[in-house]
C-alpha positions, 0 to 999 in steps of 0.5 A: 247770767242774763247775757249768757243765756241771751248769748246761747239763745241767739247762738241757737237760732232762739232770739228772734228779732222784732224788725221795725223802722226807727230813727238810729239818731234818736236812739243815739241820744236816748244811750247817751242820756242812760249813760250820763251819770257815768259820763260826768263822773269822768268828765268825758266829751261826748261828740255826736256827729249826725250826717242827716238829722233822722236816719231811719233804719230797720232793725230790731230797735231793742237788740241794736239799743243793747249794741250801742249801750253795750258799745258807749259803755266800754267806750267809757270804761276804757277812756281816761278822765278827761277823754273823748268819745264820739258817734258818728252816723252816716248814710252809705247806699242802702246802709246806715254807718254807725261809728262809736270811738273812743280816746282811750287804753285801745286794744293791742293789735295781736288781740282785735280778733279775739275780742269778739270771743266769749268771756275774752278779755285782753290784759289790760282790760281784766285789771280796770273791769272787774265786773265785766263778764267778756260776754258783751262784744259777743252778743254785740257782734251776735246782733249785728249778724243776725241783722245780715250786717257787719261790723269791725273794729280799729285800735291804736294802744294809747290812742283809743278803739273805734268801732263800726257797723251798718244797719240796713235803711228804712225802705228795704233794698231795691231788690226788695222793692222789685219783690213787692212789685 
């Protein structure tokens, strides 16, 4: 019920988001820690790749700590025992890229757009999640534009899903920066 109501908050304009700078790294390891417990039961490597050992961004750390543990989530739900995801983080112009990818079921390509719909969920999926409400990835992609960025998603049925968006870096654009002055 939570998600609906945060999902209808920012559909209506009502969540406002508490903009700071924060490490996207750090954040990385803390999601990865939460959802440890559920990454030894299926025995899944877990590959972090960090382009830069901080990268600092400016976003609303609690919104976009609800994306990528939302994100590593169905990454583990949707991947075999045995499999592998990976977060990759790199620097792009005044953007961080933030990659999560999986090994897993992947998505058939006839249902990437509706994905992001509420309550969607693809066949495959409806007989593995049981619990899932199909709230997530719209909340998912409801934070990353309310950001102003983008994010977008590449799967392959039987060879797994991955999942990309940017957040601005810390230190604002230059057009930002020629405002301030």
């Amino acid at each position: 019920m939570t998600d609906l109501l945060d999902l209808a908050k920012m559909e209506s304009g009502e969540m406002k988001l508490n903009i700071t700078d924060f490490d996207i790294n750090e954040l990385i390891r803390k999601c990865v820690i939460k959802l440890e417990t559920l990454i030894l039961e299926k025995d899944l490597a877990v590959d972090a790749v960090f382009e830069e050992e901080d990268l600092m961004v400016s976003a609303d750390p609690d919104a976009i700590e609800r994306v990528v543990y939302n994100l590593m989530h169905n990454a583990i739900k949707f991947t075999p025992a045995g499999g592998k995801i990976s977060v990759t983080t790199r620097s792009i112009k005044d953007a961080a890229e933030i990659t999560i990818r999986d090994t897993g079921i992947g998505i058939e390509e006839s249902e990437l757009g509706m994905i992001w719909d509420r309550f969607y969920k693809s066949d495959k999926s409806r007989s593995r999640d049981k619990t899932g409400t199909g709230l997530g990835l719209a909340i998912v992609r409801n934070i990353i534009n309310e950001h102003g960025q983008r994010i977008s998603v590449r799967s392959r049925l039987g060879e797994g899903t991955a999942f990309t968006f940017t957040l601005a870096k810390a230190g604002g654009s230059p057009a930002d920066k020629a405002d301030k002055q």
